[in-house]
N, C-alpha and C positions, 0 to 999 in steps of 0.2 A: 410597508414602504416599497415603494416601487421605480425602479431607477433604471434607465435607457439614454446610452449614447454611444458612440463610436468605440470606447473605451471600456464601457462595462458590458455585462449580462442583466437583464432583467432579474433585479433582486426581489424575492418576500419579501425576505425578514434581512436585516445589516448584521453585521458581528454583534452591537451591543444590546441589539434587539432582544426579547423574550414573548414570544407567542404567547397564547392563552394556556393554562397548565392542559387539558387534555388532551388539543393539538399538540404542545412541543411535546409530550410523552408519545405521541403515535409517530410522529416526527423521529423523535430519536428511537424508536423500535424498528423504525425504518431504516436507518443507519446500523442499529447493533444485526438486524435481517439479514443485508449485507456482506457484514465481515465475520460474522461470528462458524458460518461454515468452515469460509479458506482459514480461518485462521483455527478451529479445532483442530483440522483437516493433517496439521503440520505436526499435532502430538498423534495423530493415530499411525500418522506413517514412520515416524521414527519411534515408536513403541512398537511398531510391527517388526522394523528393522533390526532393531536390538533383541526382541524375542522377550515383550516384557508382558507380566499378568495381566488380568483384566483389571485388577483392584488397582494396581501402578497404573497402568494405560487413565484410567478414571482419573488419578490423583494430578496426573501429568495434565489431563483435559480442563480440569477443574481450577491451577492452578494457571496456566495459560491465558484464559477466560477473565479469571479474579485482577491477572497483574495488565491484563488489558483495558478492564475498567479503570485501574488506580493510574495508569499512563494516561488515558483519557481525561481521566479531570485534571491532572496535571497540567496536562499541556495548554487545558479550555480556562484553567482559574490559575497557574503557576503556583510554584511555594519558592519564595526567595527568586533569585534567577534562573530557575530551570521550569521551565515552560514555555511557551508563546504568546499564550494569549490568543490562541488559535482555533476553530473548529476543525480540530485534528483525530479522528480515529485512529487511537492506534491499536496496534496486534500483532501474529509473528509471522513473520515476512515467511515464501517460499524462498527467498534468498538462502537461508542457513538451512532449509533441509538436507540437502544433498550431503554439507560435513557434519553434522550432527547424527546423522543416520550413521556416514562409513566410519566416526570417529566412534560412536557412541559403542557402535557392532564392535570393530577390534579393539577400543582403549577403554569402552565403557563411561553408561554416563556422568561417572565422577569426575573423569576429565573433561568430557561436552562442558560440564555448569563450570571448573573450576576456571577451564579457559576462558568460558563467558564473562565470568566477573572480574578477570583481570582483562581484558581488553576490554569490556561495557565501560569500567571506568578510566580507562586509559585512552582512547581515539578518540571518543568523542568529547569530551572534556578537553582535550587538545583542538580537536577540528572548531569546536565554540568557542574556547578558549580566545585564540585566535584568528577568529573567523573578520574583526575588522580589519585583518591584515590582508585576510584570504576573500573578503568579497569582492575586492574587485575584479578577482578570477572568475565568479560565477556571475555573469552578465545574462539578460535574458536570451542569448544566441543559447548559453551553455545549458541555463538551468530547464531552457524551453524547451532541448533537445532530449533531456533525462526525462523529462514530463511526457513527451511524445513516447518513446522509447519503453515505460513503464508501461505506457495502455499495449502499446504496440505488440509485444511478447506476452503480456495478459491475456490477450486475444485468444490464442488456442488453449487457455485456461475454461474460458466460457463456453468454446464451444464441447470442449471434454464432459463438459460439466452437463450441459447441453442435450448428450447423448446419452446419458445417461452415469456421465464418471467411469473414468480409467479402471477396469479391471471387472468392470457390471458384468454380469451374464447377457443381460440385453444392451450394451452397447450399441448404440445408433438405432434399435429399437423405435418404432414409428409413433408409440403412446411416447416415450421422449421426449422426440423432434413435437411434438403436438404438445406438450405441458409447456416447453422452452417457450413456443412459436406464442402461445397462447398469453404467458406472461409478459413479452418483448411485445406483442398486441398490445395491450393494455397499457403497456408502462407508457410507452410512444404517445397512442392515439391521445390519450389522456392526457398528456403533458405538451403536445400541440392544440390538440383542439378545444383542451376546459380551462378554466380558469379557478383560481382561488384553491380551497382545501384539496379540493380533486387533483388538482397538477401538481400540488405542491407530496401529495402521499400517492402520485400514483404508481413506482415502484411496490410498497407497501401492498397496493389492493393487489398488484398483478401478482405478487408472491402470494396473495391472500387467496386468489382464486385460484391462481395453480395447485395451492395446496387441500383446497376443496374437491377440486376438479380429482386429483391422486389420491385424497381418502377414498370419493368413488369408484373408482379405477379397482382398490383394492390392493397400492403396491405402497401404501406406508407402514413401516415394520415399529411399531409402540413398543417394542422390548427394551431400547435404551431407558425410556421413562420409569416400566414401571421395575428395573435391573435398579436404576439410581438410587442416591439415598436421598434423604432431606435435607439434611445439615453435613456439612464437612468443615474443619477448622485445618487452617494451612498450619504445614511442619516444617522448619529449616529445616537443611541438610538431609533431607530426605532421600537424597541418592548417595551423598558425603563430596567429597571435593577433592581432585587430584591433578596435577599439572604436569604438563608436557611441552616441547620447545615448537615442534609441528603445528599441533595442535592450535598452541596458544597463536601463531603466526597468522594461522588459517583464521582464523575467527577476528585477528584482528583487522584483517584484509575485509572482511566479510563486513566489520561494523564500519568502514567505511565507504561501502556500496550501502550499507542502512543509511547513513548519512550524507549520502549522495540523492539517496529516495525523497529521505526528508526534505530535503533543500530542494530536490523537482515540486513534493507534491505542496509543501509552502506554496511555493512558485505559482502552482495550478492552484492552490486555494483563492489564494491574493489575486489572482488575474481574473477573478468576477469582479473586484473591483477594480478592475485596470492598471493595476500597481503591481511593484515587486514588494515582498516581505522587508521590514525595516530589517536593521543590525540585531534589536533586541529581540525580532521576533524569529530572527536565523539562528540565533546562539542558544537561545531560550528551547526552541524546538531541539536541538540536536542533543542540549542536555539533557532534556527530560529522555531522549532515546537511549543514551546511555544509562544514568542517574539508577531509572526505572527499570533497564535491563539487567545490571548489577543486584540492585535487591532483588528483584522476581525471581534471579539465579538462585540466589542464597536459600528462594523456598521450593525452588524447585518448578520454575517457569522460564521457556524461554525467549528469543532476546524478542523485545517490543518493540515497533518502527513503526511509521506511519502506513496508512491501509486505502493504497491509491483507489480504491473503488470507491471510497467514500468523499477523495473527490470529485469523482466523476457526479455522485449524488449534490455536492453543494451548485455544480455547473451546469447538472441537467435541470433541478428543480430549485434554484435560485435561493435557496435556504442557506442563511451564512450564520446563522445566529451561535455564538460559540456554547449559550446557554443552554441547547439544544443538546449539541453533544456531549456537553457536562453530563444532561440528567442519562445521556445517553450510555456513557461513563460509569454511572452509577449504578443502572439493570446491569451493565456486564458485570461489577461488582458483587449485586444481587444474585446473578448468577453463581459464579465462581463459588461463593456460597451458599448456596442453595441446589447441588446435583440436579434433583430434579426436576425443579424449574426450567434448569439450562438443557437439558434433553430432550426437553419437547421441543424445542430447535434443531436439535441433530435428529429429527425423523425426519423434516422436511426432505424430500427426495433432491438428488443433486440436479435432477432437469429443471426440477422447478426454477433455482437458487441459477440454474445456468442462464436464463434469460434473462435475467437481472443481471446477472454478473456483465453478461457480453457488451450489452447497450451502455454499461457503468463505466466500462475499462475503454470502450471504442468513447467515451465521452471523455474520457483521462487523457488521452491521444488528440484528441480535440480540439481540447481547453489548452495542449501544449502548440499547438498550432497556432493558436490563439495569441499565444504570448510571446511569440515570434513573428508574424503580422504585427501587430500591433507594435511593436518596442524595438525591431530592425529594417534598414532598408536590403530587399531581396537583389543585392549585387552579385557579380561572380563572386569575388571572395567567401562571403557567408553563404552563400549557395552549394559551394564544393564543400566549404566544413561541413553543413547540413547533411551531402548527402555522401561525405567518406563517415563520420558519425553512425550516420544511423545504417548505411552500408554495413557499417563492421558490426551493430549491434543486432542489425535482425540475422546479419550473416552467422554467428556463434549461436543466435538463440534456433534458426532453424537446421543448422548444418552444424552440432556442437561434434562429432565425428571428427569434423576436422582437424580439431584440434589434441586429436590421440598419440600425435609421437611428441608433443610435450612433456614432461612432468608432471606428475598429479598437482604437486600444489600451482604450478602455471596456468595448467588446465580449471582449476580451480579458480581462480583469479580472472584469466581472459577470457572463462568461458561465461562469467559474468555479462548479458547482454547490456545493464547500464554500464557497468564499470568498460567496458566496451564503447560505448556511445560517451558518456562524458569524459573519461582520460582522454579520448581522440579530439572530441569536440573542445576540453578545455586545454591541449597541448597545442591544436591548432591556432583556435582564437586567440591565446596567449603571446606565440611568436611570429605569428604572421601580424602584419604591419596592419592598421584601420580601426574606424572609431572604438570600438567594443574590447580592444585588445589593453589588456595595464601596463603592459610595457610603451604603446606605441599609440596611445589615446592623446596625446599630446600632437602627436603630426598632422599638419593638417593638410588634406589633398584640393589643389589649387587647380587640378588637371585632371578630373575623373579617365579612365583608362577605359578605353571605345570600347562595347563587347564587339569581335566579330563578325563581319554579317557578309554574305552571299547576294549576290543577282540573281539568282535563278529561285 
């Protein structure tokens, strides 16, 4: 199905859609492509950080992966009320690495998971809970501006990636900049100039060839694979459980920047079809964020959120179909148990994975543009909040220095680039007077207020 108008993106596949089984399989391999790096990427750093074995680091990788797939179908097929009903990837956010690592290194990660599952099921269960109270707070001004604001600071994620990943020997290395340049070729040309299968996988191939291109090269390292095992079965309390007042504060600040994510990248998902996310599809998502983060804690996974690159994939390549990401869902599952399998993923070189990433995350920033054009008019008012918003949020995420003679946990908090962008963007829209505001959407202006202008 193919759908064009002022309002939508040219669609494939609709949400209720189901492709042929061998496309929507290379479809959603395409999608697990994607996330399944950034999202390992978050247990290898904070197993680094804590100073944990090779055998833990694996258990931690393997469990990440598993409770990524079970959030995924969650969210694509619901259980009860907690889902969306969504083509939602989800995985674990860069959000929580920073306190997970300095928590996990001095409190250990008993306390990481015990704090996780008491605020996994505590914030978001309240923020869904109540979310018919609280949506009229999130209007497309707010929720477009978290969307924009996610690709936005993603951005030097892909180029990092790009060059070959933070810490490489050959950083910025010219075989690198040539794998990135060569897959971001591909993905582009392919998805402007072909039509049909071709556009709809052309991320896929470009990762495909990059990864050809670096076997020849000679800089892909096969030792994760053939280190992995076959089979792994998840253990509870496998680190054990221990609770702290800090701690548990921090993390539960943190599940409401998750839940801030969610509700952008809903936002960004739903605006291929030119709408915002219903009531049941805001509460449903947020639960499964939490729901799903709570148990994955219990085995020793951390917290699951949605994985804005994978909207950037539903908006570049018109694919909405939720069915998609179910099965998609399902390989990460397959993963998670299966070591081996999931490893031949983590050879892929990060240059490769960076020229997908880039074009994914600048297409997240996009599609949140998108949904601002479309759903407000660009007056002064909405124009200053737009640009004190995102002022303060690229301002933390590129100059987070600043914010050193705070308090850790403040710095923690405001050094949040969304949390940054949406508390500004929804404190503003709120009390400032105009249509999009819940206080003051009832006033009506009889007298629009002249912009300024010059002679000269």
């Amino acid at each position: 199905m193919s759908t064009k108008n002022g309002d939508k993106i040219d669609i494939a596949y609709g949400k209720e859609e189901k492709p042929p089984l061998p496309q929507s399989i290379l479809l959603a391999l395409q999608h697990v492509s994607v996330m399944i790096v950034p999202s390992t990427a978050v247990a290898f750093i904070v197993a680094g950080a804590v100073g944990l074995n090779a055998a833990d680091t694996t258990f931690l990788v393997q469990m990440v992966i598993l409770f990524a797939g079970v959030a995924t179908v969650v969210q694509a097929y619901t259980v009860g009320p907690i889902g969306a009903k969504l083509p939602i990837v989800m995985g674990t956010s860069f959000a929580f690495v920073g306190a997970m690592s300095s928590i996990g290194a001095s409190s250990g990660l008993d306390v990481v998971f015990g704090s996780i599952i008491i605020s996994a099921f505590v914030v978001p269960f309240l923020l869904g809970w109540q979310f018919k109270r609280l949506q009229a707070f999130f209007p497309p001004l707010v929720t477009g501006l978290i969307v924009i604001i996610i690709g936005l600071y993603l951005i030097p994620v892909g180029m990092e990636y790009s060059a070959g990943g933070v810490g490489s020997d050959d950083f910025g290395a010219m075989q690198n900049i040539g794998l990135a340049a060569t897959v971001l070729a591909i993905a582009v040309l392919f998805n402007l100039f072909l039509n049909g299968i071709w556009r709809v996988l052309s991320i896929i191939i470009g990762i495909a060839v990059g990864y050809i291109a670096a076997i020849a090269l000679g800089i892909v390292d096969f030792s994760p694979f053939y280190e992995a095992a076959w089979f792994a079965v998840p253990m509870p309390g496998e680190f054990g459980f221990s609770f702290e007042a800090i701690p548990l504060i921090t993390f539960a600040f943190l599940f409401l920047v998750s839940g801030m994510e969610t509700i952008g990248d809903m936002s960004g998902i739903t605006a291929a079809e030119g709408r915002s996310p219903t009531e049941d599809e805001y509460r449903g998502g947020i639960f499964a964020d939490g729901f799903i983060s709570g148990i994955g804690a219990i085995f020793g996974s951390f917290p699951q959120t949605s994985f804005s690159q994978n909207v950037g994939i539903i908006n570049f390549t018109g694919v909405m179909s939720r069915h998609i990401v179910g099965i998609g869902g399902g390989i990460l599952i397959l993963l998670g148990l299966v070591p081996k399998v999931g490893a031949i993923v983590t050879t892929i070189p990060d240059a490769v994975f960076g020229g997908a990433v880039l074009v994914m995350v600048a297409m997240v920033a996009a599609s949140g543009m998108r949904l601002l054009f479309l759903n407000i008019e660009m007056n002064r008012r909405n124009m200053v909040i737009i640009a004190t918003a995102l002022g303060l949020g690229l301002g933390v995420a590129t100059v987070p220095e600043a914010l050193e003679g705070m308090p850790a946990g403040a710095q923690t908090f405001f050094g949040e680039p969304v949390i940054m962008t949406g508390l500004s963007a929804l404190i503003l829209n709120t009390l400032v007077p105009g249509d999009s505001s819940p206080l003051f959407d009832s006033v009506e202006t009889t007298q629009p207020v002249a912009e300024p202008t010059t002679d000269d």
